[in-house]
Chimera marker file (.cmm) of the C-alpha trace (Angstrom):
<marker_set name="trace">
<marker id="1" x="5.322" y="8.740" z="-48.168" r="1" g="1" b="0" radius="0.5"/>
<marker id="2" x="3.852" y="8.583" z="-44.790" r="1" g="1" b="0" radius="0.5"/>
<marker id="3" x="1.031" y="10.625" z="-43.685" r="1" g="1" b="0" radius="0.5"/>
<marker id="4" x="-1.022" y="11.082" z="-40.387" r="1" g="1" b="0" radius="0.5"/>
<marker id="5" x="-1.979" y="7.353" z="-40.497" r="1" g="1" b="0" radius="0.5"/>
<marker id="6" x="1.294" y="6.526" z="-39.612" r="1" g="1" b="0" radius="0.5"/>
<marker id="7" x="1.273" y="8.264" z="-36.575" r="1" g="1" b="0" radius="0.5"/>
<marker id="8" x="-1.752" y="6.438" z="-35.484" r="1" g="1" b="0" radius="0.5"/>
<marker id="9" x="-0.097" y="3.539" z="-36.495" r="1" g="1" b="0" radius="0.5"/>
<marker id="10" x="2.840" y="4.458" z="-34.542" r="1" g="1" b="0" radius="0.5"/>
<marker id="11" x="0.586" y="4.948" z="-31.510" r="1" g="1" b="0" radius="0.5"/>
<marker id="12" x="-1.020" y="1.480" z="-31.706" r="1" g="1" b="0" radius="0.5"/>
<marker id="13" x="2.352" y="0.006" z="-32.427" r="1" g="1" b="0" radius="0.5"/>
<marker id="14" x="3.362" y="1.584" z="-29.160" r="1" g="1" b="0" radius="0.5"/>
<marker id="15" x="0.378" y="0.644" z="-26.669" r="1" g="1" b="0" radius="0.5"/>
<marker id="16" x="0.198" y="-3.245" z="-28.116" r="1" g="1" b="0" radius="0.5"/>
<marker id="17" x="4.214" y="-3.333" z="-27.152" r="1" g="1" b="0" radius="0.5"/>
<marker id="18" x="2.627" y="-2.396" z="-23.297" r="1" g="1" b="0" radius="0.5"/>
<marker id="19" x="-0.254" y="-4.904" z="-23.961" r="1" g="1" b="0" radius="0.5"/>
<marker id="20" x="-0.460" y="-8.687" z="-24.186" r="1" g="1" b="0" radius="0.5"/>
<marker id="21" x="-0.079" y="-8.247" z="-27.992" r="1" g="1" b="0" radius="0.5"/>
<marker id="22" x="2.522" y="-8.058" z="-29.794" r="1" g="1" b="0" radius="0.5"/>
<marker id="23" x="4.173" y="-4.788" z="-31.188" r="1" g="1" b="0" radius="0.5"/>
<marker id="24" x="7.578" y="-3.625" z="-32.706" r="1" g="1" b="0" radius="0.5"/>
<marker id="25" x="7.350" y="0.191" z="-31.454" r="1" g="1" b="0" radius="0.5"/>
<marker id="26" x="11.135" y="0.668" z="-31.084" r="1" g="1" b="0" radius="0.5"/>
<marker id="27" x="11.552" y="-0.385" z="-34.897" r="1" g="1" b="0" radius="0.5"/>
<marker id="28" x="8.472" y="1.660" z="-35.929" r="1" g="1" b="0" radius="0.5"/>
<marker id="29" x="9.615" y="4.859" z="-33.922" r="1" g="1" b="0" radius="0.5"/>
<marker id="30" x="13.473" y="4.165" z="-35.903" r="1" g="1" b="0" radius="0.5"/>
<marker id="31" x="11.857" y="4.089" z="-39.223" r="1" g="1" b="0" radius="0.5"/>
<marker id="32" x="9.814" y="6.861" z="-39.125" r="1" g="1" b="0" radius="0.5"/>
<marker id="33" x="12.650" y="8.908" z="-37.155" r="1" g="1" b="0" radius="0.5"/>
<marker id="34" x="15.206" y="7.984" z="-40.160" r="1" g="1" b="0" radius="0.5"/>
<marker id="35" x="13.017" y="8.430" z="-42.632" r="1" g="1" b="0" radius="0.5"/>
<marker id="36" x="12.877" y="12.279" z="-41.103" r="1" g="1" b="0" radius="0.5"/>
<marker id="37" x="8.467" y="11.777" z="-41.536" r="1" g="1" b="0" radius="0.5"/>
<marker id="38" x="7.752" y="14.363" z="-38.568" r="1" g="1" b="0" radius="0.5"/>
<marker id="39" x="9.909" y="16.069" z="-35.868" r="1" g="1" b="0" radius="0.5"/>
<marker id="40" x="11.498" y="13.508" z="-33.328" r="1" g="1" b="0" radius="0.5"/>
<marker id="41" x="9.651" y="15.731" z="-30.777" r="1" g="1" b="0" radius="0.5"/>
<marker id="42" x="6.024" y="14.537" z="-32.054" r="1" g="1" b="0" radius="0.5"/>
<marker id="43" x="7.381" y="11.026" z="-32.942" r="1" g="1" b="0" radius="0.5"/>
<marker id="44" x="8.642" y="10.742" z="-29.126" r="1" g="1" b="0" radius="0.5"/>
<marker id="45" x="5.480" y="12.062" z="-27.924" r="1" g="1" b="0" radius="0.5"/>
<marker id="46" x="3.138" y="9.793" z="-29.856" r="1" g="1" b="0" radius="0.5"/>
<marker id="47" x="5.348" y="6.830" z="-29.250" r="1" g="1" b="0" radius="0.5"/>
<marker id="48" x="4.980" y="7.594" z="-25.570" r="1" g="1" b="0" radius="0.5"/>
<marker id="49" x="1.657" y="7.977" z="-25.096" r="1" g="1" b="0" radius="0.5"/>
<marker id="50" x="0.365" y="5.013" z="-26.788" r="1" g="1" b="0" radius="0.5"/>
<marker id="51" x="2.700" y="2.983" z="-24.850" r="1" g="1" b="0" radius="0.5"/>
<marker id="52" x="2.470" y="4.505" z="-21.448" r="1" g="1" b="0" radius="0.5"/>
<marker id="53" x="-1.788" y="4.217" z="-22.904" r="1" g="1" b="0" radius="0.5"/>
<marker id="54" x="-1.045" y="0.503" z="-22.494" r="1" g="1" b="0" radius="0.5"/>
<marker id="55" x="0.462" y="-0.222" z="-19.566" r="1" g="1" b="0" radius="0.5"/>
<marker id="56" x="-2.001" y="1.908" z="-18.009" r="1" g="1" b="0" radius="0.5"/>
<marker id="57" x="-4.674" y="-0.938" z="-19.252" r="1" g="1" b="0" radius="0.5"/>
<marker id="58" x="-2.291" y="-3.269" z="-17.388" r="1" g="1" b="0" radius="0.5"/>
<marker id="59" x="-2.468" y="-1.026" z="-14.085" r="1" g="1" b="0" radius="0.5"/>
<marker id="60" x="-6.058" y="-1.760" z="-14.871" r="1" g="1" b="0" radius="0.5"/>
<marker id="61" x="-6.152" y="-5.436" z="-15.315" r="1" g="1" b="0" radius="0.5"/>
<marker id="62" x="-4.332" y="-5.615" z="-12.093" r="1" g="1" b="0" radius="0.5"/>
<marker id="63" x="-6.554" y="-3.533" z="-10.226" r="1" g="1" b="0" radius="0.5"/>
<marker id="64" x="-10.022" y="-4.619" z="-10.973" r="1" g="1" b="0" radius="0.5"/>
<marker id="65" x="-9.769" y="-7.484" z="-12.914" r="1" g="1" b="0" radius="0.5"/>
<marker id="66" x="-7.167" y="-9.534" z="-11.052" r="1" g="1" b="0" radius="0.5"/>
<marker id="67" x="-9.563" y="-12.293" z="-9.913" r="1" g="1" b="0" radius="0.5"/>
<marker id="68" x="-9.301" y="-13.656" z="-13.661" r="1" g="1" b="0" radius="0.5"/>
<marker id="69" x="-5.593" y="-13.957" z="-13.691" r="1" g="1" b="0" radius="0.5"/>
<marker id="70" x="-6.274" y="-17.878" z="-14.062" r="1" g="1" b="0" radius="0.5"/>
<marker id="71" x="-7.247" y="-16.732" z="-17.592" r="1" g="1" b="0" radius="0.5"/>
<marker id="72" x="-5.718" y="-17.234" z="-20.718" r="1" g="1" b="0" radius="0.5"/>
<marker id="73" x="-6.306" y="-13.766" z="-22.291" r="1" g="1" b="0" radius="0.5"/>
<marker id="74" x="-4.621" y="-12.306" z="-18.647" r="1" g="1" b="0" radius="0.5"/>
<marker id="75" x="-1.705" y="-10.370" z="-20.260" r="1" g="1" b="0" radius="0.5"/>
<marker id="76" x="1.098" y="-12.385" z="-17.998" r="1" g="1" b="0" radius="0.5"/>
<marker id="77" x="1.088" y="-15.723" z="-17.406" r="1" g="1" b="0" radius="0.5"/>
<marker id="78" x="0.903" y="-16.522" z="-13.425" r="1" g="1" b="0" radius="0.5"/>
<marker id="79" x="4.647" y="-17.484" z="-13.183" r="1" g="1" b="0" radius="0.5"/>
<marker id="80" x="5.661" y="-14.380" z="-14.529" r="1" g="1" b="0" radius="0.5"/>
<marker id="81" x="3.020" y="-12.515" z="-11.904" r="1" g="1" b="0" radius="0.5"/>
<marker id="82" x="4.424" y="-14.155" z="-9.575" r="1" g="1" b="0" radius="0.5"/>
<marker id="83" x="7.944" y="-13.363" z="-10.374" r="1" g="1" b="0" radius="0.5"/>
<marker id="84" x="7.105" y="-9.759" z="-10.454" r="1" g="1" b="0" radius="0.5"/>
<marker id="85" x="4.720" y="-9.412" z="-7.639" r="1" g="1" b="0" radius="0.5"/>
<marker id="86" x="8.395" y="-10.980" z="-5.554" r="1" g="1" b="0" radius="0.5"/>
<marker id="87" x="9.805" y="-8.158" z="-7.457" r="1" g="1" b="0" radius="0.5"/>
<marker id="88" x="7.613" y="-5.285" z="-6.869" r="1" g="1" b="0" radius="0.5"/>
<marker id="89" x="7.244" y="-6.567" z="-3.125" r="1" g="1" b="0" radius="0.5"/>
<marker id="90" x="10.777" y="-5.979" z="-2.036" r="1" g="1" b="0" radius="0.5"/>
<marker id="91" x="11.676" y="-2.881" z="-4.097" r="1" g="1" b="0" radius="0.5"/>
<marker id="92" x="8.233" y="-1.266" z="-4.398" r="1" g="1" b="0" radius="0.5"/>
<marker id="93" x="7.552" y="1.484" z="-6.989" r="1" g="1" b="0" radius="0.5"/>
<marker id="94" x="10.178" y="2.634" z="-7.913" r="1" g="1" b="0" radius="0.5"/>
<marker id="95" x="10.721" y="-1.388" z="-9.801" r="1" g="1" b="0" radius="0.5"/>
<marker id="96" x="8.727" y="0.419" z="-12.074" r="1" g="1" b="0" radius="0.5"/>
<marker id="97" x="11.481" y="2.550" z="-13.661" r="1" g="1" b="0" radius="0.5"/>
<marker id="98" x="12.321" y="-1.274" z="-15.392" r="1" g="1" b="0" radius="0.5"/>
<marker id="99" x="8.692" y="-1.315" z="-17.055" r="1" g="1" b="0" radius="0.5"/>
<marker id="100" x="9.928" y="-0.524" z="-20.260" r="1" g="1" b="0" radius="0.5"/>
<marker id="101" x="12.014" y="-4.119" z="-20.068" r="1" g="1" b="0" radius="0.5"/>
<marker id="102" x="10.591" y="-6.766" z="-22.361" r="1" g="1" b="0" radius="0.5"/>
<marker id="103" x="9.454" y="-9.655" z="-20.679" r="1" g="1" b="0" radius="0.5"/>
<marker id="104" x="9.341" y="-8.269" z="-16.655" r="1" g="1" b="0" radius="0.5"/>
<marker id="105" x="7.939" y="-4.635" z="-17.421" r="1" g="1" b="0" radius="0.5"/>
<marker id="106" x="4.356" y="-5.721" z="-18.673" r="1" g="1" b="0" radius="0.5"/>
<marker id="107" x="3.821" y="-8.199" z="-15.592" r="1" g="1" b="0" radius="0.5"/>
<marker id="108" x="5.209" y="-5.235" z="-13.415" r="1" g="1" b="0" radius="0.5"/>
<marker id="109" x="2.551" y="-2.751" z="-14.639" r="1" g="1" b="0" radius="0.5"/>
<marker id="110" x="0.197" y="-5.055" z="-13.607" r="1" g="1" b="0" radius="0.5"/>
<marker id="111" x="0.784" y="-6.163" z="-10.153" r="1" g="1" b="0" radius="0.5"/>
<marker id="112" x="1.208" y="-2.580" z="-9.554" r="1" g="1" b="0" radius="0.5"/>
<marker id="113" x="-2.208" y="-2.234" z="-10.353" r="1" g="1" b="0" radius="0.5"/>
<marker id="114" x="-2.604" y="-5.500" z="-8.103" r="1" g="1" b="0" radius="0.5"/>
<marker id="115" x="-0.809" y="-4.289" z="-5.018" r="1" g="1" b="0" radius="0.5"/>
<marker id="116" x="-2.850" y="-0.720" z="-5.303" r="1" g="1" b="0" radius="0.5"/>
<marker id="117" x="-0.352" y="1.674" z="-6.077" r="1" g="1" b="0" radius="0.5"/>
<marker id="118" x="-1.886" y="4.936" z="-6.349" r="1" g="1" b="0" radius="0.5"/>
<marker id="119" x="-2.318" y="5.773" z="-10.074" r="1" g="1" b="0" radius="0.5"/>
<marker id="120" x="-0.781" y="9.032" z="-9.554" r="1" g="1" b="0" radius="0.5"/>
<marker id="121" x="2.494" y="7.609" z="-8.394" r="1" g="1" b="0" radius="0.5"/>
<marker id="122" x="2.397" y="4.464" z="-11.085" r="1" g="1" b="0" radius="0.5"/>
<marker id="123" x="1.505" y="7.285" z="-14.291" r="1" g="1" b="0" radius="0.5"/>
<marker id="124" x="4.289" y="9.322" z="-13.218" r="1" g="1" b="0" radius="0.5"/>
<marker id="125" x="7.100" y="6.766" z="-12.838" r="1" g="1" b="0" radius="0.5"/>
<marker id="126" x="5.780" y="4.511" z="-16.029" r="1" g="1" b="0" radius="0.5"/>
<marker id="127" x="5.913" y="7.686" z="-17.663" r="1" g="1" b="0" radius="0.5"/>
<marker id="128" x="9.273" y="8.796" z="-17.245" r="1" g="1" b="0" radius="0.5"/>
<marker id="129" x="10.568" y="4.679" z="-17.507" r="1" g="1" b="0" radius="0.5"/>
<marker id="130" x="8.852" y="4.526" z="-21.196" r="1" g="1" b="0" radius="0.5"/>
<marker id="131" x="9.593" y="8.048" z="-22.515" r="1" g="1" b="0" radius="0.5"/>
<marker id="132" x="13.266" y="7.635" z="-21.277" r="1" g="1" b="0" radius="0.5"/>
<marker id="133" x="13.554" y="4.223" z="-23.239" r="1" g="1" b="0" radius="0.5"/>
<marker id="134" x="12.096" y="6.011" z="-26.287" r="1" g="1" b="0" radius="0.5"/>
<marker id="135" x="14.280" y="9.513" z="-26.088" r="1" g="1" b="0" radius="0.5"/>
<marker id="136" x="17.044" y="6.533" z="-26.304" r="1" g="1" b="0" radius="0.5"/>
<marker id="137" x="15.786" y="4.960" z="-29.199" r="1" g="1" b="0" radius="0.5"/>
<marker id="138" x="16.249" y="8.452" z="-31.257" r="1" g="1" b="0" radius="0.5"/>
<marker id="139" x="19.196" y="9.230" z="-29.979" r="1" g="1" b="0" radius="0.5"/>
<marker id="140" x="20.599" y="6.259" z="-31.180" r="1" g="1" b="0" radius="0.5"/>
<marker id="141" x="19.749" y="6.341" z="-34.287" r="1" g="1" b="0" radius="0.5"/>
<marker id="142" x="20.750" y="10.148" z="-34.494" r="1" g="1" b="0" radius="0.5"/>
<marker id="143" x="23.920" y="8.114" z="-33.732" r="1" g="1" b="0" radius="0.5"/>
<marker id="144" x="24.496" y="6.201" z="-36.986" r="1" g="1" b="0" radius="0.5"/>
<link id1="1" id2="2" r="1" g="1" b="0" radius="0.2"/>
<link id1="2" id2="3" r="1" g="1" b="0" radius="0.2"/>
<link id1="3" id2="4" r="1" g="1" b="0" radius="0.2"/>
<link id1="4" id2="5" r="1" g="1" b="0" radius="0.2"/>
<link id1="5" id2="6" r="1" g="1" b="0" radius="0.2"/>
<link id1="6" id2="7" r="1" g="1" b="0" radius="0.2"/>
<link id1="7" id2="8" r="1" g="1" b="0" radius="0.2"/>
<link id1="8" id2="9" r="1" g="1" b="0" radius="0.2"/>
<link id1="9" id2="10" r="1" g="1" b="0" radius="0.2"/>
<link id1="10" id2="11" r="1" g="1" b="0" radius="0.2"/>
<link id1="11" id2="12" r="1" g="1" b="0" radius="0.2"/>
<link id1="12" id2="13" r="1" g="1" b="0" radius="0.2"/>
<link id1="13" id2="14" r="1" g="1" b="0" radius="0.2"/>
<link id1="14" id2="15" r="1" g="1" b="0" radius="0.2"/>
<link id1="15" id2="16" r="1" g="1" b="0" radius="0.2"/>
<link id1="16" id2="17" r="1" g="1" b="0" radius="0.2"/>
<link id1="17" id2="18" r="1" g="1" b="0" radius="0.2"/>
<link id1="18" id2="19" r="1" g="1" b="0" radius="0.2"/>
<link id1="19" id2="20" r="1" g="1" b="0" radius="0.2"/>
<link id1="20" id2="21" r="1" g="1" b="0" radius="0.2"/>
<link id1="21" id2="22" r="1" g="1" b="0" radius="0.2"/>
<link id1="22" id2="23" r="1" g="1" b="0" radius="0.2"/>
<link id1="23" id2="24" r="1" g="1" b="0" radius="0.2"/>
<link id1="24" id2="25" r="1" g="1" b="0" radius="0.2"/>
<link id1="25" id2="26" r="1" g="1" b="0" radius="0.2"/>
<link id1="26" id2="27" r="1" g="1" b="0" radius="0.2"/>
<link id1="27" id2="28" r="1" g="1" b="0" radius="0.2"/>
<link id1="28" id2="29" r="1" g="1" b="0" radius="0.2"/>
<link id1="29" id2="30" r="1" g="1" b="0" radius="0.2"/>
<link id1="30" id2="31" r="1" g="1" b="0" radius="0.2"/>
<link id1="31" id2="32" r="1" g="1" b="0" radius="0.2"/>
<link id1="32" id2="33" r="1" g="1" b="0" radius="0.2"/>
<link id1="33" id2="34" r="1" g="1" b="0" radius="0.2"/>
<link id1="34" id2="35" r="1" g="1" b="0" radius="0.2"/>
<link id1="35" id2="36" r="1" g="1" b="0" radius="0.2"/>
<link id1="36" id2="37" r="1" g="1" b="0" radius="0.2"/>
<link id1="37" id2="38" r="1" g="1" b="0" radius="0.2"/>
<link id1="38" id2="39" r="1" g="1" b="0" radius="0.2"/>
<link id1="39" id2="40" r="1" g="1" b="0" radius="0.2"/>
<link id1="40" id2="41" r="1" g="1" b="0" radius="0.2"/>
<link id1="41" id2="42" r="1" g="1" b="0" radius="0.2"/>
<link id1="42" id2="43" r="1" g="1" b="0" radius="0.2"/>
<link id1="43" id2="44" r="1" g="1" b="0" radius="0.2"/>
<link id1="44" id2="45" r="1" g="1" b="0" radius="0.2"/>
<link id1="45" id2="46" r="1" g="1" b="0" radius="0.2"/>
<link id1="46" id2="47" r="1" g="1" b="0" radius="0.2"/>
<link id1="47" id2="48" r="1" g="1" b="0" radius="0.2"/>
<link id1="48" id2="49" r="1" g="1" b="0" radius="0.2"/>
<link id1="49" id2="50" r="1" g="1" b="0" radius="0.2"/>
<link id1="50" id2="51" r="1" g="1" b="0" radius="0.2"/>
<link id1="51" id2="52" r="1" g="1" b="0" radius="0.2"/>
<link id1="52" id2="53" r="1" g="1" b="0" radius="0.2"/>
<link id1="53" id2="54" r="1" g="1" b="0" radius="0.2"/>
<link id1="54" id2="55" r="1" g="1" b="0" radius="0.2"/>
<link id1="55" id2="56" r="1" g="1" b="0" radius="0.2"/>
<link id1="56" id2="57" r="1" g="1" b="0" radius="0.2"/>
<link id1="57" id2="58" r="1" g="1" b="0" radius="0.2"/>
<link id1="58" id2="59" r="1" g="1" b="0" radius="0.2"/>
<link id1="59" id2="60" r="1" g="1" b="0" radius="0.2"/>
<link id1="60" id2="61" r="1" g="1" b="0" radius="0.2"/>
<link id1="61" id2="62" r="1" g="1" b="0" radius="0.2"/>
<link id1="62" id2="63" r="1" g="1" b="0" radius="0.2"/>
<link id1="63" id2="64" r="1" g="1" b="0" radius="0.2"/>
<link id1="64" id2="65" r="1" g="1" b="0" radius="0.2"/>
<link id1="65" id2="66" r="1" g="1" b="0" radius="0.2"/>
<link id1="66" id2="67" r="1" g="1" b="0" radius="0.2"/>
<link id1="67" id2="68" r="1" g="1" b="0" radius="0.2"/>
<link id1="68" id2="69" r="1" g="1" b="0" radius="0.2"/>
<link id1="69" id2="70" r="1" g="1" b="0" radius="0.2"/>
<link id1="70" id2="71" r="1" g="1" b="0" radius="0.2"/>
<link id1="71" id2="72" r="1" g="1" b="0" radius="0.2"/>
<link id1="72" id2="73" r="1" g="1" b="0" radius="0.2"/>
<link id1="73" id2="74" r="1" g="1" b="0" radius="0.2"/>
<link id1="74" id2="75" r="1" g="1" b="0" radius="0.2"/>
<link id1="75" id2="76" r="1" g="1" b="0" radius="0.2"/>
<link id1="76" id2="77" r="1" g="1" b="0" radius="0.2"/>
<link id1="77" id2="78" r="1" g="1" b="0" radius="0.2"/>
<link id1="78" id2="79" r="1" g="1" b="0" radius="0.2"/>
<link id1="79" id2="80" r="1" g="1" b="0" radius="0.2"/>
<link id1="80" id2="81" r="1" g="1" b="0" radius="0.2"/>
<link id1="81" id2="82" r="1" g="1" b="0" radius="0.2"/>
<link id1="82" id2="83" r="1" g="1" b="0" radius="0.2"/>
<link id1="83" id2="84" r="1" g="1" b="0" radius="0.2"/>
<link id1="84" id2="85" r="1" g="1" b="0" radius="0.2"/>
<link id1="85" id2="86" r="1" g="1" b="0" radius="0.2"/>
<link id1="86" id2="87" r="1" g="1" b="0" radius="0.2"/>
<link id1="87" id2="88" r="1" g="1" b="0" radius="0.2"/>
<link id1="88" id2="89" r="1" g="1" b="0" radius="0.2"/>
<link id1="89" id2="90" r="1" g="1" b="0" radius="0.2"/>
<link id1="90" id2="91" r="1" g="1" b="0" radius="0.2"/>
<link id1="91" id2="92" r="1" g="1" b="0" radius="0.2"/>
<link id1="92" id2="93" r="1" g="1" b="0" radius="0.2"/>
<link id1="93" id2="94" r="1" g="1" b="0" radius="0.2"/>
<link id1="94" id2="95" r="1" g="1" b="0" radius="0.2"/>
<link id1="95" id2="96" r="1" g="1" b="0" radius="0.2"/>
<link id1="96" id2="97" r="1" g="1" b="0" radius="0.2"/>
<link id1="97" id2="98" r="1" g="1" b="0" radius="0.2"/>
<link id1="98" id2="99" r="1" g="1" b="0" radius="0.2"/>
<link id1="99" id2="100" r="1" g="1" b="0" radius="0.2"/>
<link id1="100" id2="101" r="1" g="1" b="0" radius="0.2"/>
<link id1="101" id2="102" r="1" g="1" b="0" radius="0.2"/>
<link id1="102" id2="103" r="1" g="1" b="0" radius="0.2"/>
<link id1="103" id2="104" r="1" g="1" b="0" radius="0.2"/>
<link id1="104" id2="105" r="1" g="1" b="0" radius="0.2"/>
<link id1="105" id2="106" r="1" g="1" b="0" radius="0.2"/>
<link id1="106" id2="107" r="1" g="1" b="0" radius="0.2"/>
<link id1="107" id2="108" r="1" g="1" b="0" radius="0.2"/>
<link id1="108" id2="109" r="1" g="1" b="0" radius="0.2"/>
<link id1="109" id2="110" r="1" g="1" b="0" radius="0.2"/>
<link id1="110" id2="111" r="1" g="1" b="0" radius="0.2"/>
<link id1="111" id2="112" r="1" g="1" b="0" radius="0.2"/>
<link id1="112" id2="113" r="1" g="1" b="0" radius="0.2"/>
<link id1="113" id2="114" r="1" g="1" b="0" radius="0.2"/>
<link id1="114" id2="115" r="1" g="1" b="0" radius="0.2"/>
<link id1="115" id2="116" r="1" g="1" b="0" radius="0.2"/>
<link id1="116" id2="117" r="1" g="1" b="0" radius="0.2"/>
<link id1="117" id2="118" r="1" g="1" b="0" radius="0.2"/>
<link id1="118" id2="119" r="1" g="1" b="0" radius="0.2"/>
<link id1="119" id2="120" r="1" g="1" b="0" radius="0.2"/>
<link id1="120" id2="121" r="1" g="1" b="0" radius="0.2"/>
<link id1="121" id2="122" r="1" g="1" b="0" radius="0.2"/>
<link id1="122" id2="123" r="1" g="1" b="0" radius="0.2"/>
<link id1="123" id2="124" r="1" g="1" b="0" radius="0.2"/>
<link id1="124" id2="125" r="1" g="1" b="0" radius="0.2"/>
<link id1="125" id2="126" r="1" g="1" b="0" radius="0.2"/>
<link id1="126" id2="127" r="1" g="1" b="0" radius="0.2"/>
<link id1="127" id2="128" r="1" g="1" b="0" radius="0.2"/>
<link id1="128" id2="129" r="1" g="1" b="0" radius="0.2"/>
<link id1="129" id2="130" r="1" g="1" b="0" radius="0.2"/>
<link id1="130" id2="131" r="1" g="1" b="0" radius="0.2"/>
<link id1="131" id2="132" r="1" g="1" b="0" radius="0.2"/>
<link id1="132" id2="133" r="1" g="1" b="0" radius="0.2"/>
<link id1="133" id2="134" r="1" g="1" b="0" radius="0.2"/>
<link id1="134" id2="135" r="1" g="1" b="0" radius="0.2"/>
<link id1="135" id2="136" r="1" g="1" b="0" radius="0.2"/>
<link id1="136" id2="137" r="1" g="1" b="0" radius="0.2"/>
<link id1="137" id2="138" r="1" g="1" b="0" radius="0.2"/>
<link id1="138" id2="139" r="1" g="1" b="0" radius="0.2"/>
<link id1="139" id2="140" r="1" g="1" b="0" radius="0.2"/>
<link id1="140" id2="141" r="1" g="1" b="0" radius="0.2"/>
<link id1="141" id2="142" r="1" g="1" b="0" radius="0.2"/>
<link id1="142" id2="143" r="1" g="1" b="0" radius="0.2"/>
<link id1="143" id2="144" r="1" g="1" b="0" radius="0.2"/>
</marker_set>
């Protein structure tokens, strides 16, 4: 029923949900996971790196391209930049354990890229934030 395609499609599913467009990865990574298509260990993998993939684009944005946040395709909208760079400011990087959050955790990604953090610092931190949120997802629906 599914094949290696649905990986990829897992993967894109994953780094749109980091990006301005829209994605569904948690649903995609709980159908493929109940439907038992490859071990949970790929499926969190794959999930993972597509989506910590994207918010690395948004470290990105921030960083180099942050003089076009006036923009309409910008990824966040400049109150929600705002409300996140107040964020970031008074609890740093370690704010960015809450990047998997809907809604805050994309604009967080990027003003880290807009306030410098080292990339180092920001891969490791997104990573364990987004792998941690999927690792969830499976073990909830190991759950039901």
């Amino acid at each position: 029923m599914f094949t290696d395609a649905s990986l990829i499609g897992l993967a894109l599913s994953a780094f749109t949900s980091a990006t301005i467009l829209p994605g569904a990865s948690e649903a995609v990574l709980a159908a493929m996971h109940a439907a038992e298509v490859r071990p949970a260990g790929m499926l969190l993998a794959v999930a993972s790196i597509g989506n910590i993939t994207g918010s690395c684009i948004n470290w990105l944005l921030g960083r180099y391209l942050s003089r076009f946040s006036d923009r309409r395709w910008f990824p966040v909208s400049p109150a929600q930049l705002e409300r996140a760079s107040g964020w970031y400011r008074r609890y740093g990087w370690p704010s960015l354990l809450f990047s998997w959050l809907p809604v805050i955790g994309d604009p967080l990604t990027v003003v880290a890229g807009l306030l410098r953090t080292p990339f180092p610092v920001f891969l490791l931190v997104v990573a364990i934030a987004k792998t941690a949120r999927y690792a969830a997802v499976l073990w909830l629906i190991d759950q039901i």
